[in-house]
VEXDREN-2710 file (C-alpha; in Angstrom, 1 decimal):
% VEXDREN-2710
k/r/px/py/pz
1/UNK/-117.4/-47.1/14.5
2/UNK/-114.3/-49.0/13.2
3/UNK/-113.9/-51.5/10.8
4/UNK/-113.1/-54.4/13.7
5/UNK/-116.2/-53.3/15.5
6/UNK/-118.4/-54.2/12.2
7/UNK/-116.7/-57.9/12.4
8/UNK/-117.7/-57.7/16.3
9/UNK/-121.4/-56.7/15.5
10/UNK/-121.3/-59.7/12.3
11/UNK/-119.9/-62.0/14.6
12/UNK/-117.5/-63.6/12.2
13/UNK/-113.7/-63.4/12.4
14/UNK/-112.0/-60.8/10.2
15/UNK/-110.7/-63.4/8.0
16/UNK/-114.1/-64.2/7.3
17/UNK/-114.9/-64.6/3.2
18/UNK/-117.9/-62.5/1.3
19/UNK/-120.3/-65.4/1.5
20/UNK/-119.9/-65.9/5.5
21/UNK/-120.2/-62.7/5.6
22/UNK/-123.8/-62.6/3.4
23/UNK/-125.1/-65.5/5.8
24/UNK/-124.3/-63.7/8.6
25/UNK/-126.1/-60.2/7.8
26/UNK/-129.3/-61.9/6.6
27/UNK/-129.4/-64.6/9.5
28/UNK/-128.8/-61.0/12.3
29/UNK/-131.6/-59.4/9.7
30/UNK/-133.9/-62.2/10.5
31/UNK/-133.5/-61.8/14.2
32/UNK/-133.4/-58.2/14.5
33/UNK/-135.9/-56.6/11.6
34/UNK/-138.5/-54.3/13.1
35/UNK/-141.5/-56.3/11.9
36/UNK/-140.3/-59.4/13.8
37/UNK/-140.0/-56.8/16.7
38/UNK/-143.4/-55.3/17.0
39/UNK/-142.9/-54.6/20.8
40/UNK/-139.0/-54.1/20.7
41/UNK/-137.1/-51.0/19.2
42/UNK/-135.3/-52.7/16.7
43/UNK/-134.7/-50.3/14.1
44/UNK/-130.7/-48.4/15.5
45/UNK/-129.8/-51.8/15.3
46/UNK/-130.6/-53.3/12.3
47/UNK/-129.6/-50.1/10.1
48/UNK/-126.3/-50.4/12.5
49/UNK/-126.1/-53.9/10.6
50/UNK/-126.7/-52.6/7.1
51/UNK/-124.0/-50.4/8.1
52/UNK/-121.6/-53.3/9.1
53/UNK/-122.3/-55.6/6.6
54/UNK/-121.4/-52.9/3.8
55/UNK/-118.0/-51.2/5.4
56/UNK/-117.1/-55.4/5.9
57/UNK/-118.4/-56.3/2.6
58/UNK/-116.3/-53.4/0.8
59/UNK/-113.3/-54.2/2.8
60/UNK/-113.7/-57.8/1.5
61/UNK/-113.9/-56.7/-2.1
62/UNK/-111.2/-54.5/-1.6
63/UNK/-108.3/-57.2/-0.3
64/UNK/-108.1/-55.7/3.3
65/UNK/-108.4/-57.0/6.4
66/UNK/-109.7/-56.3/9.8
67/UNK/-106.3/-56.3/11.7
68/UNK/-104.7/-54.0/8.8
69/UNK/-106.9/-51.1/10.3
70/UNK/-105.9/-48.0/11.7
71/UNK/-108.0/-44.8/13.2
72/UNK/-108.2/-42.3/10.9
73/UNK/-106.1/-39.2/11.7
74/UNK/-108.3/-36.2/12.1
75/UNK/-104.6/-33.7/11.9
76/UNK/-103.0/-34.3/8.6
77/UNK/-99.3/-34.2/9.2
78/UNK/-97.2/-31.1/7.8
79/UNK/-95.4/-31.7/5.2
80/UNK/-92.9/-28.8/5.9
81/UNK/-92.5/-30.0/9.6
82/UNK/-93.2/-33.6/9.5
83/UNK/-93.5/-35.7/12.7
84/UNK/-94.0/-32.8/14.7
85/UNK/-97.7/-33.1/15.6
86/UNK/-100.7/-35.5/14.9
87/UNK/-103.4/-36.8/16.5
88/UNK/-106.5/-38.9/16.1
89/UNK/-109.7/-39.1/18.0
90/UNK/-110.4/-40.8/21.3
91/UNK/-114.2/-39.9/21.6
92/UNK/-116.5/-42.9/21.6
93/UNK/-120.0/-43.5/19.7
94/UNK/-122.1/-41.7/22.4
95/UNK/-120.1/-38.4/22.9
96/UNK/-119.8/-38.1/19.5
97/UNK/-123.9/-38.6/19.5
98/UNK/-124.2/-36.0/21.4
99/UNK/-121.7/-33.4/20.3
100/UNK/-123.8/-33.8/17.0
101/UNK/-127.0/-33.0/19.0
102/UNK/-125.5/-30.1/20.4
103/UNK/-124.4/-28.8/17.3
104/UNK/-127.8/-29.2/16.3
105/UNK/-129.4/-27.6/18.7
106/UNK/-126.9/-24.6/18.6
107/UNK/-128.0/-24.5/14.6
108/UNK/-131.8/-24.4/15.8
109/UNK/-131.1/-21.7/17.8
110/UNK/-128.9/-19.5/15.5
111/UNK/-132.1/-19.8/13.1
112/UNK/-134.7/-18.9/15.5
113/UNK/-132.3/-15.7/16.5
114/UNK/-131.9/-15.2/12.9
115/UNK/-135.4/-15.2/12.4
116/UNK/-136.0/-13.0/15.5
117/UNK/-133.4/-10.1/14.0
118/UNK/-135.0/-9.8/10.5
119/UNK/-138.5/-9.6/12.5
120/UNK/-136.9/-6.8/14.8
121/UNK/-135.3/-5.3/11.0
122/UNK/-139.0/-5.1/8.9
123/UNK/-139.9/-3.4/12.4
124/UNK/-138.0/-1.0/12.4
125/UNK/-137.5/-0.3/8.6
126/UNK/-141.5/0.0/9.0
127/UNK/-141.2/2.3/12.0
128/UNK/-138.6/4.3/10.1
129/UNK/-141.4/4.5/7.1
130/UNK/-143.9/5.9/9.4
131/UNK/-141.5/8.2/11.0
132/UNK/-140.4/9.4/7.5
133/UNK/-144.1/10.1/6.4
134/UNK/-145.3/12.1/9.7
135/UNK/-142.3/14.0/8.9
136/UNK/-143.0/14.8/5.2
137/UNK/-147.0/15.5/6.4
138/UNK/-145.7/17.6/8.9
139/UNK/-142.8/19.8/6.7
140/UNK/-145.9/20.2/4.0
141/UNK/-148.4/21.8/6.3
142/UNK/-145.9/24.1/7.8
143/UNK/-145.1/25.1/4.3
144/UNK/-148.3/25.9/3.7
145/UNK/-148.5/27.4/7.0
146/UNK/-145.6/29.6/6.0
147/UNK/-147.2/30.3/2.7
148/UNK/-150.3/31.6/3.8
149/UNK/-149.0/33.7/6.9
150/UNK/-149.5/37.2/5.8
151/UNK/-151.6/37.0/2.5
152/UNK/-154.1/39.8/2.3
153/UNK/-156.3/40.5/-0.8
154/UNK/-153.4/43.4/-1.8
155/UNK/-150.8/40.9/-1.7
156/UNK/-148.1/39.8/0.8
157/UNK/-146.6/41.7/3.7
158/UNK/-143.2/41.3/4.6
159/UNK/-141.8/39.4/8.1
160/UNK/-140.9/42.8/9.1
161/UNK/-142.1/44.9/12.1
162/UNK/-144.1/47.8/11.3
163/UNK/-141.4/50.0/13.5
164/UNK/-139.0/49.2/10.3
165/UNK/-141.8/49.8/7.7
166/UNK/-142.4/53.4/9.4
167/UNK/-138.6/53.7/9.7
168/UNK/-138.1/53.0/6.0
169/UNK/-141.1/54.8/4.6
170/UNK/-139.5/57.8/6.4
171/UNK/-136.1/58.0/5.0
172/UNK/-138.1/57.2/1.3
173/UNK/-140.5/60.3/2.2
174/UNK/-137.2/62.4/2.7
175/UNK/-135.0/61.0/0.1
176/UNK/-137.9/61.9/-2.2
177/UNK/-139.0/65.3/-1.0
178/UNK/-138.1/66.7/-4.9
179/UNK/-141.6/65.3/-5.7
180/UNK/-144.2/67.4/-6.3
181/UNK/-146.9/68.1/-4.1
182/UNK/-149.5/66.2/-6.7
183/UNK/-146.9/63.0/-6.6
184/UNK/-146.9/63.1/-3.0
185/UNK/-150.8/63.6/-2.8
186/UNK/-151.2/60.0/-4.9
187/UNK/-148.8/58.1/-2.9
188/UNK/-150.6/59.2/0.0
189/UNK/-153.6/58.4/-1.7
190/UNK/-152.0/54.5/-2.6
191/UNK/-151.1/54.5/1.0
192/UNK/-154.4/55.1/2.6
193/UNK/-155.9/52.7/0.3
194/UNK/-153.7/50.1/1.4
195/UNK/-154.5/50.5/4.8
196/UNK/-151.3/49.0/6.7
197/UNK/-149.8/47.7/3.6
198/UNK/-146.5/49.1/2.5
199/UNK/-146.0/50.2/-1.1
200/UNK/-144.9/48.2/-3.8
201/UNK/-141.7/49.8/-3.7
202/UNK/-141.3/48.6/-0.2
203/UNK/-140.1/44.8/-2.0
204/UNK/-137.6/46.5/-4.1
205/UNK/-134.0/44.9/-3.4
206/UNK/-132.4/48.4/-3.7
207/UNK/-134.3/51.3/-2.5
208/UNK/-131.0/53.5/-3.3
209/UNK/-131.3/53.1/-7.2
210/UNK/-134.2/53.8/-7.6
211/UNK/-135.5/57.3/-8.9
212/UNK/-139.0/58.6/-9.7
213/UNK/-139.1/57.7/-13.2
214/UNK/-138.4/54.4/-13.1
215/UNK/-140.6/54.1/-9.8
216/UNK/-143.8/55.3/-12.0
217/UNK/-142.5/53.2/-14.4
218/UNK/-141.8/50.0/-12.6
219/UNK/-145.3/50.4/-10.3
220/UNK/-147.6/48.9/-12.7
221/UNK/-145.9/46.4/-14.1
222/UNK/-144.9/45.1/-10.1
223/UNK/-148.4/44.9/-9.2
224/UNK/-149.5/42.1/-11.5
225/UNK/-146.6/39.7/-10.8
226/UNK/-146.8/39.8/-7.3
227/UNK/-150.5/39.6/-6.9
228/UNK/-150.3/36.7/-9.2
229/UNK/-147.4/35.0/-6.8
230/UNK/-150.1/35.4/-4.3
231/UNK/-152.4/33.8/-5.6
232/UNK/-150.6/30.8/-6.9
233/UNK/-149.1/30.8/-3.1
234/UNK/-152.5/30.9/-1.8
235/UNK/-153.9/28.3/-3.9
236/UNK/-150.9/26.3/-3.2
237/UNK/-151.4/26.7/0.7
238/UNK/-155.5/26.0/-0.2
239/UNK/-154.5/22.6/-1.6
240/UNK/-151.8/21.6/0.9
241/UNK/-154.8/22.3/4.0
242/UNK/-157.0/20.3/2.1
243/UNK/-155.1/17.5/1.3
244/UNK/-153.8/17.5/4.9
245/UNK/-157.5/17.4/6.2
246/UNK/-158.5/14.7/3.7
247/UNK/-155.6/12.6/5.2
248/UNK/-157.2/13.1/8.5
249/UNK/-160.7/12.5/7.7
250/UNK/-159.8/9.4/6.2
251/UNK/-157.8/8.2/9.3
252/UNK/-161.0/8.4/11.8
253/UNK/-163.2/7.2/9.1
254/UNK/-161.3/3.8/9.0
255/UNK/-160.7/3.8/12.9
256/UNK/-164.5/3.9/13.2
257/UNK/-165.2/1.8/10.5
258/UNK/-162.8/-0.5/12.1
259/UNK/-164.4/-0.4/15.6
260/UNK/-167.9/-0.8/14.5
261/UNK/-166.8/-3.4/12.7
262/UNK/-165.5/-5.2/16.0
263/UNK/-168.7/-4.7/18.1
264/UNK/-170.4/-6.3/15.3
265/UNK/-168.4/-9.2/15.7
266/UNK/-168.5/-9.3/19.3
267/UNK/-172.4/-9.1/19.1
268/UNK/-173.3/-11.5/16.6
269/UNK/-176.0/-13.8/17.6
270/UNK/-175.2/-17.9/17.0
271/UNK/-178.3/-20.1/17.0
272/UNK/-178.1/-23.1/19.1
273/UNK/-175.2/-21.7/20.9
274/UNK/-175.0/-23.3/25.0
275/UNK/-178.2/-24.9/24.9
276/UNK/-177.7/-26.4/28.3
277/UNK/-177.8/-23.0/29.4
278/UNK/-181.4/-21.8/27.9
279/UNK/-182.8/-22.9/31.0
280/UNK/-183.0/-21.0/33.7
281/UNK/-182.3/-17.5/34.8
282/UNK/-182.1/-15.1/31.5
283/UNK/-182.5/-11.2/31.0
284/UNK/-183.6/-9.8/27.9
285/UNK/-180.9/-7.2/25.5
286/UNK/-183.7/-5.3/23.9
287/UNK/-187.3/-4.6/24.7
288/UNK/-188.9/-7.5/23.3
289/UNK/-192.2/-8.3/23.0
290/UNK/-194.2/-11.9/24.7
291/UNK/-196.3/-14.0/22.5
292/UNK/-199.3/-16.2/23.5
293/UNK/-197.4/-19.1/20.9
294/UNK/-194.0/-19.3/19.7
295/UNK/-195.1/-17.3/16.5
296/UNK/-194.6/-13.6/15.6
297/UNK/-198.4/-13.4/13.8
298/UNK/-199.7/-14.1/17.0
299/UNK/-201.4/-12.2/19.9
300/UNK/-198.9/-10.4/22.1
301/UNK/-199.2/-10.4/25.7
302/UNK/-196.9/-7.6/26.9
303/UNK/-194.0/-6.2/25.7
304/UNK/-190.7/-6.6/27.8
305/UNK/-188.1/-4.4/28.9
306/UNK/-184.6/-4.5/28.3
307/UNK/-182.5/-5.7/30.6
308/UNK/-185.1/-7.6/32.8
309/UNK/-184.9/-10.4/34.2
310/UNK/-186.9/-13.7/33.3
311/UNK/-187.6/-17.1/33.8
312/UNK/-186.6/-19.3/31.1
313/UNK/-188.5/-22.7/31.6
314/UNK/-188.3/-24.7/27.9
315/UNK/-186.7/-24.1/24.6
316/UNK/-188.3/-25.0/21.5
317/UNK/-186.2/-24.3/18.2
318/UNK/-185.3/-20.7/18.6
319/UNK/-188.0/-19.5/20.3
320/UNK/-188.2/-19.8/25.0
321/UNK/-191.3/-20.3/27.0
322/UNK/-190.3/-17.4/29.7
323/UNK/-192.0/-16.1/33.0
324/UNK/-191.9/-12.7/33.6
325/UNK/-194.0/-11.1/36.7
326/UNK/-195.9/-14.5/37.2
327/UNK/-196.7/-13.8/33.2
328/UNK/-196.0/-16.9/31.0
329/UNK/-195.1/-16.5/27.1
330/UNK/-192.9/-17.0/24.2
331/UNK/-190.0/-15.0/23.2
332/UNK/-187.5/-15.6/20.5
333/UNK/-183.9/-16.5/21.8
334/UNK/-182.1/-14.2/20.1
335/UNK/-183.4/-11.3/22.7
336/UNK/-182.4/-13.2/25.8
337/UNK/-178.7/-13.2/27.5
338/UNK/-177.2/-16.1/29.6
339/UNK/-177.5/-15.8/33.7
340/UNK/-179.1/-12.8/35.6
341/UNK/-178.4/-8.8/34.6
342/UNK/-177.0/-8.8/38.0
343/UNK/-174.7/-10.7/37.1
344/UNK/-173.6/-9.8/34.2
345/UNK/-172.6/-6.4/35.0
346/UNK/-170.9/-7.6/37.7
347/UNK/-168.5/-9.5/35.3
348/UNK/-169.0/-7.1/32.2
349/UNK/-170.0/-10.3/30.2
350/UNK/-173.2/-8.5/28.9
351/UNK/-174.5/-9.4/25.1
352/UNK/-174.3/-12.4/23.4
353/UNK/-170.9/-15.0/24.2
354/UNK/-169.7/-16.0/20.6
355/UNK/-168.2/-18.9/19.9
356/UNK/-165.5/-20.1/22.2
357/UNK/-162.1/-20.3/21.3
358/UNK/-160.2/-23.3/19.6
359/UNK/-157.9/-25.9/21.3
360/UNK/-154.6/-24.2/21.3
361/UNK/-155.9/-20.5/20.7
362/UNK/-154.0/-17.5/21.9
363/UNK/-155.9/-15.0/23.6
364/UNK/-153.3/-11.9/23.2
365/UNK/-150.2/-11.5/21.6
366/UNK/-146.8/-14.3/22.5
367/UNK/-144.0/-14.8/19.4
368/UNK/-141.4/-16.4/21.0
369/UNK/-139.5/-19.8/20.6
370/UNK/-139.2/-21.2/24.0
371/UNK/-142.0/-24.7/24.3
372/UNK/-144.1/-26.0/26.6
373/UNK/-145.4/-29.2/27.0
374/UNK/-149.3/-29.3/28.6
375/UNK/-150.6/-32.7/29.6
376/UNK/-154.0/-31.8/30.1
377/UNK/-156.6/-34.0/32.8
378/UNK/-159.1/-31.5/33.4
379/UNK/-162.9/-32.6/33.0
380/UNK/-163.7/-29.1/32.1
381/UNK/-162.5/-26.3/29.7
382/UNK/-159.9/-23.9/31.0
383/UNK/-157.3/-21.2/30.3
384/UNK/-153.9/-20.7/31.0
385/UNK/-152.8/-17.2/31.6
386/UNK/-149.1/-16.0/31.5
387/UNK/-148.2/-13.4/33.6
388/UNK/-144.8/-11.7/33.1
389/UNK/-142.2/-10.9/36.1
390/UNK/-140.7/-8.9/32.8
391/UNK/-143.2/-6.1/32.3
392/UNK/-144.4/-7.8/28.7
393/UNK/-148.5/-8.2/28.4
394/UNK/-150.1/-10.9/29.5
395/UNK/-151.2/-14.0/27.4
396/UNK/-153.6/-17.0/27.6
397/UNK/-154.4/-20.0/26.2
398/UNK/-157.3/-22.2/25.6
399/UNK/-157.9/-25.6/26.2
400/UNK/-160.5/-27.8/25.4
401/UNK/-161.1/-30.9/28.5
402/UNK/-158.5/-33.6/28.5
403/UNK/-156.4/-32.6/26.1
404/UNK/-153.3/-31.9/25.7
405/UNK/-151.0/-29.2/23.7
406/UNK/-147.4/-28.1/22.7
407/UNK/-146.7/-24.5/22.8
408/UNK/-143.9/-23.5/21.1
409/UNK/-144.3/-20.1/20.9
410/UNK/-143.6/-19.1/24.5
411/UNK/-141.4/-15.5/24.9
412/UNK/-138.2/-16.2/26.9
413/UNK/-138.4/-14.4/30.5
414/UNK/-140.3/-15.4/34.4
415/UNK/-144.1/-15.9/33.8
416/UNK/-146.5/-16.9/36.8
417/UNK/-148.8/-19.4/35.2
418/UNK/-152.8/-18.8/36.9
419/UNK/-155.1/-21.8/35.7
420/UNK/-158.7/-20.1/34.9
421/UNK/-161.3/-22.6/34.5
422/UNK/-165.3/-22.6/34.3
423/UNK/-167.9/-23.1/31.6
424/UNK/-169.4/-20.8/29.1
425/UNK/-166.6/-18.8/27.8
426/UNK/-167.7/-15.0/27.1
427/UNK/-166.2/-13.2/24.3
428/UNK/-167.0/-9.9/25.6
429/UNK/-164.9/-10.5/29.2
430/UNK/-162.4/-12.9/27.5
431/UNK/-163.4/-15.0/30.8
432/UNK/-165.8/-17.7/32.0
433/UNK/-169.1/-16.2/32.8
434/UNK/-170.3/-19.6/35.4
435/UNK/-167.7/-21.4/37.9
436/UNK/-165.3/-19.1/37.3
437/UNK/-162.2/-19.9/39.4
438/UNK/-158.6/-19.2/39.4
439/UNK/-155.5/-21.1/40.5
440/UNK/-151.4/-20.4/40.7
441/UNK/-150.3/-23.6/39.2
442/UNK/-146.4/-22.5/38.6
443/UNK/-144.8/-19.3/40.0
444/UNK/-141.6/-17.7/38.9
445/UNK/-141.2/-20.2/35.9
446/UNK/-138.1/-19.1/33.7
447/UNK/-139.0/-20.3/30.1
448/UNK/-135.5/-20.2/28.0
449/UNK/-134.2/-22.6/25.0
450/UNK/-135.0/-25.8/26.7
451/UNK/-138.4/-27.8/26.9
452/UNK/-140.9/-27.1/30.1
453/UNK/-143.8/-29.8/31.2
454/UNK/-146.7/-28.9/32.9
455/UNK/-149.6/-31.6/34.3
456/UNK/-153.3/-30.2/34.8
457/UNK/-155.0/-32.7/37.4
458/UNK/-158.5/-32.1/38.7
END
């Protein structure tokens, strides 16, 4: 905004001295401050005048005048080619408002992407980690593999095909037919032994050199070193299956400790939990026993199946005044499910509900940028599934009655949106467990970098 438009939004000429200007920015603040304003949007304008009165005020202090001004010239001239080019701009207030908001919404969105790379970077540097480790497991069990693979309590046998070993032990029995019959009868000796086994001398590096002197004396002394290589190989190959197997125990150890650490969750009982509900049909979980009074030390009328169904007529603290087979008695709550068995393994919502989800709660897995807007009307709870024309997995979320919820964390792509709603939500099912009904609200819905709405009327 120029220096003449200030004087315009003052209202006083641009010859106008420091103290008309003073009257009129407090007389304009008088009219147009936001706390005389209550029901009026004051507040653009009046920091438009603070704006005003200190560009005119400045000007005043500094000797110029409102008809000495000229638009600033965004292109400097050259001073090599002066007069060649210039220019200044033309846009007005509002397209320069909203060039800046596009600018800052193309900022927003080179952060998200930013974000969205370095969270697509830790994945894969983590998936490269992983990668790397099965590979290291993997070469250290095929070395002990390789290791072990032809130990015997003489030693090591070569790779080699017995054919060869016949092959060579036949040119050594000629080569050395200047033994004597006594020699000869103690290798063949040695080699029954051994069974299959080759000699010693069969892991010389040059059969050729060697003579029968240095054979007799060599034979001994080759023994002990390469038993000894076996058995630091073996051991070695001992320790690498071991540690291999520990690695695996302790994998399904913690995937079971995991799991039956999840049912546990999924089946812990919540006093006081639906207690418009505890009247009415019910089945038991366990075999439970029925009391005359709603008091363990008390006489026991019969003792109840599980999975049976009951009567609940009152609830008193935790304990339920049942009928079972025209048989009236106390059981404690804790042993009776919601609704009919029938029913429940018709739906799968068998066990105890839990506690329902917050307002807002994502039921699955969504880590995206794009936003929705939900203006929520609904008398009832409900849950809004995502269902993706993309192939992704689907997505819910919860919401409480009548009210309403920004997501912004909505994966860009075409969802169908299918509005779930009923009363008692099951943990178990991840669904309603009475009223249950289901409803297309939107269908083929792209969700991208702008903002979406969405009512929910009864």
């Amino acid at each position: 905004m120029s220096l003449i438009d200030d004087y315009l939004l003052l209202e006083i000429p641009t010859h106008a001295n420091e103290q008309e200007a003073k009257a009129a920015f407090r007389r304009l603040a008088r009219r147009y401050h936001p706390d005389k304003n209550p029901h009026t949007d004051t507040t653009e304008h009046f920091q438009r005048l603070q704006a005003a009165y200190e560009n005119v005020l400045q000007a005043i202090k500094q000797g110029s005048q409102g008809g000495e001004w000229k638009p600033y010239q965004f292109h400097q001239e050259n001073s090599t080619a002066k007069n060649r080019y210039y220019s200044h701009s033309k846009a007005t207030d509002k397209e320069q408002e909203a060039y800046v908001k596009e600018r800052q919404k193309a900022y927003e969105q080179m952060k998200r992407n930013s974000a969205q790379q370095e969270k697509a970077r830790e994945e894969a540097i983590k998936a490269a980690r992983n990668t790397l480790n099965e590979k290291r497991v993997k070469a250290m069990y095929e070395e002990a593999f390789k290791a072990s693979k032809g130990f015997t309590s003489q030693g090591y046998t070569s790779d080699e095909s017995p054919s060869s070993y016949s092959t060579e032990y036949n040119q050594r029995k000629y080569s050395d037919s200047q033994y004597s019959s006594q020699t000869y009868q103690a290798h063949s000796g040695s080699a029954e032994q051994t069974g299959d086994i080759p000699p010693y001398y069969m892991f010389d590096d040059d059969p050729t050199t060697m003579d029968e002197s240095s054979f007799q004396a060599n034979r001994s002394s080759r023994a002990k070193p390469v038993r000894l290589y076996a058995a630091k190989a073996a051991f070695r190959a001992a320790t690498y299956i071991v540690c291999f197997a520990s690695g695996i125990y302790a994998t399904l150890f913690w995937q079971e400790h995991q799991r039956s650490t999840q049912q546990e969750k999924v089946a812990t009982y919540i006093p006081g939990l639906y207690p418009q509900y505890r009247v009415g049909d019910a089945y038991t979980l366990t075999p439970t026993n029925l009391y005359s009074e709603p008091d363990k030390n008390t006489r026991t009328i019969q003792q109840l199946p599980a999975y049976a169904d009951v009567q609940s007529i009152k609830q008193q603290g935790t304990w339920l005044t049942v009928r079972y087979n025209n048989v009236s008695g106390w059981i404690q709550a804790k042993d009776v499910g919601f609704g009919t068995i029938q029913h429940a393994v018709a739906t799968g919502c068998v066990g105890y509900p839990g506690a329902a989800p917050s307002q807002g709660e994502v039921i699955g897995k969504a880590d995206g940028s794009s936003r929705l807007r939900i203006l929520n009307h609904l008398p009832e709870q409900s849950i809004l599934t995502f269902q993706s024309y993309d192939g992704r997995k689907p997505f819910s979320i919860f919401l409480e009655a009548k009210q309403p919820f920004a997501a912004n964390f909505i994966p860009q792509g075409r969802y169908r949106l299918v509005l779930e709603t009923g009363s008692l939500y099951h943990n178990a099912c991840k669904k309603f467990l009475f009223n249950d009904t289901h409803k297309v609200v939107l269908d083929n819905v792209k969700f991208a970098s702008t903002e979406q709405s969405l009512t929910l009327n009864p």
